[in-house]
C-alpha positions as CSV (number, residue, x, y, z in Angstrom):
1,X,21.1,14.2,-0.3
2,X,22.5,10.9,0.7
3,X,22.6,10.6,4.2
4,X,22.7,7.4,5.8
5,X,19.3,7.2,6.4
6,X,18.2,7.8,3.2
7,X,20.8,5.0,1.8
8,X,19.3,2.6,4.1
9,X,16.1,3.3,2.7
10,X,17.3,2.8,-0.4
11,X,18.3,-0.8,0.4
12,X,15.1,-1.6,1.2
13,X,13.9,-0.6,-1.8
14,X,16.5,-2.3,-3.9
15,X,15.8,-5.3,-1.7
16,X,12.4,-5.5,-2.5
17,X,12.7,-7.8,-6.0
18,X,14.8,-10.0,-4.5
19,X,12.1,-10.8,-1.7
20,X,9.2,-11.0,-4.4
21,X,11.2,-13.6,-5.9
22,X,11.8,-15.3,-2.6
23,X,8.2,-15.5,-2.2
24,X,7.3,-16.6,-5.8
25,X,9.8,-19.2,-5.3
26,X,8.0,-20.0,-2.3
27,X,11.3,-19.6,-0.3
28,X,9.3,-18.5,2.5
29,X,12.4,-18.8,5.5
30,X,15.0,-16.6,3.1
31,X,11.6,-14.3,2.3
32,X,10.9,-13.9,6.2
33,X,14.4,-13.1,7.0
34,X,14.8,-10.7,4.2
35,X,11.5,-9.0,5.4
36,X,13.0,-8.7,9.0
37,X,16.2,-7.5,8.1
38,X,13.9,-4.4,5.8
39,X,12.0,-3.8,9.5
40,X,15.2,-3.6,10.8
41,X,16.8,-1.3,8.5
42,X,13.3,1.2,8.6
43,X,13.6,1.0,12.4
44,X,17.6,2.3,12.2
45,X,17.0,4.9,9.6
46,X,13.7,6.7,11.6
47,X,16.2,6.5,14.6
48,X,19.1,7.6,13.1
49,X,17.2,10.4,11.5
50,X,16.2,11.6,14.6
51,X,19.4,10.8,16.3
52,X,21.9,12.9,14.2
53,X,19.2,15.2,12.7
54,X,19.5,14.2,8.9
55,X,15.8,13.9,7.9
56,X,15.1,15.4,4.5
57,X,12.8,16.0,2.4
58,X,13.2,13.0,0.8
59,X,13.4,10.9,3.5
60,X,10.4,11.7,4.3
61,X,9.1,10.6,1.2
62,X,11.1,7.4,0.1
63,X,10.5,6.1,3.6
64,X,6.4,5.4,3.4
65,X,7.1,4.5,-0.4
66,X,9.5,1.9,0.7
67,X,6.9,0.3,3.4
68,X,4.3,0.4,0.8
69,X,6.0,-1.1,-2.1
70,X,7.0,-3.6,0.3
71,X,3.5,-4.0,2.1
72,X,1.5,-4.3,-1.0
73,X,3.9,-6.6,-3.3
74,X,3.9,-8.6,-0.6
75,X,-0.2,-9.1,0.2
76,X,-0.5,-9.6,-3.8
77,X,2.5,-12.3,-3.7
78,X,0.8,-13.9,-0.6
79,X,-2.5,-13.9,-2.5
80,X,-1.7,-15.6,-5.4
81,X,0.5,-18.0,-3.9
82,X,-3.2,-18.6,-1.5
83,X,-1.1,-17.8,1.6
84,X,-3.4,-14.9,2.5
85,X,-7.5,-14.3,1.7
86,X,-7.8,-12.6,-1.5
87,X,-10.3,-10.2,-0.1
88,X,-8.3,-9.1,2.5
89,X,-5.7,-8.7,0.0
90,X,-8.0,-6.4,-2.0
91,X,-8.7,-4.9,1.0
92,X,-5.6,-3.8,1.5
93,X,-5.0,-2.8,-2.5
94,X,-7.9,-0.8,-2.8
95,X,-7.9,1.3,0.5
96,X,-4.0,2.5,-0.8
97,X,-5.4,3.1,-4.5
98,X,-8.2,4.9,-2.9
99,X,-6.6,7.1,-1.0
100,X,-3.5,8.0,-3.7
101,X,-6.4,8.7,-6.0
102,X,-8.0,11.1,-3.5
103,X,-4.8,12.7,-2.6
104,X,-4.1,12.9,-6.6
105,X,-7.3,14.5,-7.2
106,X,-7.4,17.1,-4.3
107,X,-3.6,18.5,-5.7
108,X,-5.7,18.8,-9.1
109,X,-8.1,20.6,-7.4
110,X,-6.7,22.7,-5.2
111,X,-3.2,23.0,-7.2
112,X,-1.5,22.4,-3.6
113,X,-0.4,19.3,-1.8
114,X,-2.4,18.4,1.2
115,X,0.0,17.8,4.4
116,X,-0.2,13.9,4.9
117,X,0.2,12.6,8.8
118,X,-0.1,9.5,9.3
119,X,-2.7,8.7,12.0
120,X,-2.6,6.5,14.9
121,X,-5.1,4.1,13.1
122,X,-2.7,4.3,10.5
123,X,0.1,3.5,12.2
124,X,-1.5,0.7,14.0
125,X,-2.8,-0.9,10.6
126,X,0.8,-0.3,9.4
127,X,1.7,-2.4,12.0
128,X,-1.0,-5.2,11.5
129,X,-0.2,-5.5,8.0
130,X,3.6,-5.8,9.0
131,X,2.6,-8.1,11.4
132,X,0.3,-10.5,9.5
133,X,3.3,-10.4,6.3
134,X,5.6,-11.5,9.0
135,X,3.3,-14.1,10.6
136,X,2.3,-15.8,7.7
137,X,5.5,-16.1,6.6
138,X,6.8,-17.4,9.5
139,X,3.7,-20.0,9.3
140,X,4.9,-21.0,5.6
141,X,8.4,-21.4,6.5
142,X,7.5,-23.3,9.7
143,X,4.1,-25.0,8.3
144,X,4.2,-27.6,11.1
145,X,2.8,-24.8,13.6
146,X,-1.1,-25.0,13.4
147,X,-2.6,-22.3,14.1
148,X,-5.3,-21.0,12.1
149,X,-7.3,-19.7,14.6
150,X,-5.0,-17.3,15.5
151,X,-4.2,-16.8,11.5
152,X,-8.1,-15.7,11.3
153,X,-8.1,-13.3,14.2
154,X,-4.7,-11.4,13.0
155,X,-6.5,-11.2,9.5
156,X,-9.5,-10.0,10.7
157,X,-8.1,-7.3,12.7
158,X,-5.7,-6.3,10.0
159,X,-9.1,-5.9,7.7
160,X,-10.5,-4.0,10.2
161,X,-7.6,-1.3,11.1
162,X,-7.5,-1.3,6.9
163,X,-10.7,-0.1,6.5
164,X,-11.1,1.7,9.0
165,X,-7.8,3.9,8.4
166,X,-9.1,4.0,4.6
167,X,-12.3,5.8,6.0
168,X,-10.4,7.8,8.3
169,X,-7.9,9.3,5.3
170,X,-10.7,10.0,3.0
171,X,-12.7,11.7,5.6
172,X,-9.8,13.9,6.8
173,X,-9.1,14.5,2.6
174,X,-12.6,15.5,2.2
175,X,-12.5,18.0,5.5
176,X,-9.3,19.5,4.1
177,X,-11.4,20.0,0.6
178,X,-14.3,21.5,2.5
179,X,-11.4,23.9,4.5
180,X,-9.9,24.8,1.3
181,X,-13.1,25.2,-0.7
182,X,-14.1,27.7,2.1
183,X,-11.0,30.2,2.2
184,X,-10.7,33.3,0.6
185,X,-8.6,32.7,-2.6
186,X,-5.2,34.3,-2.3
């Protein structure tokens, strides 16, 4: 279903090779504004959702896939262009491939999906890792603003909320394996 929401989804996730190649051209400015105008169109399709009652089904799921193409192309562009830590940017790459693999390996297990929520942790890393993408770029495009102490305290707390949040999925996955494990079979 193709409801307005869901198309501007879609955008973003059309729009997501052109701002790789933004960034590997090191056309930071048209990268930053690219990357605000795909905030702005996931801010307008959550509200417009809600607004007009259209979510769907696969709203639901394009919507996190978008922010986490986007999110993790992004730190691995950053990274090799030496814009961003490359621990932190394994950080960030691991604690996503670690929890799809768990979530992965819990359907094989219990042949049923696990309900995903996203957390408040979550959320608040999803924010930091917004946040540092748009600050560094912003430093890039503007590199005449020093400020790396501020650069170091954003990236610290965004490795922080990462791993913490990481620690926080896999122990709610391995409570929901413990709480299926422990019900009668149907």
């Amino acid at each position: 279903m193709l409801t307005l929401p869901n198309f501007l989804t879609l955008l973003r996730i059309i729009a997501i090779p052109l701002f790789l190649v933004f960034l590997a051209d090191r056309n930071y400015a048209a990268a930053f504004l690219l990357f605000l105008a795909a905030g702005i169109t996931d801010t307008v399709d959550g509200a417009v959702a809600r607004l007009t009652d259209s979510r769907s089904d696969l709203g639901a799921m394009l919507d996190p896939v978008a922010d986490k193409l986007l999110l993790l192309s992004s730190f691995v562009v950053l990274g090799m262009n030496d814009a961003i830590p490359i621990q932190l940017v394994m950080l960030v790459v691991s604690r996503d491939v670690i929890v799809l693999l768990g979530y992965i390996v819990m359907f094989l297990v219990h042949q049923r999906a696990m309900e995903v929520d996203p957390s408040r942790l979550g959320k608040v890393n999803t924010f930091l890792q917004l946040f540092t993408i748009g600050f560094v770029l912003v430093h890039l495009a503007r590199p005449g603003l020093p400020l790396p102490a501020v650069t170091r305290l954003i990236e610290y707390l965004t490795a922080a909320t990462t791993a913490a949040s990481g620690i926080q999925y896999v122990y709610r996955g391995l409570l929901w394996h413990q709480r299926q494990s422990a019900a009668p079979a149907t």
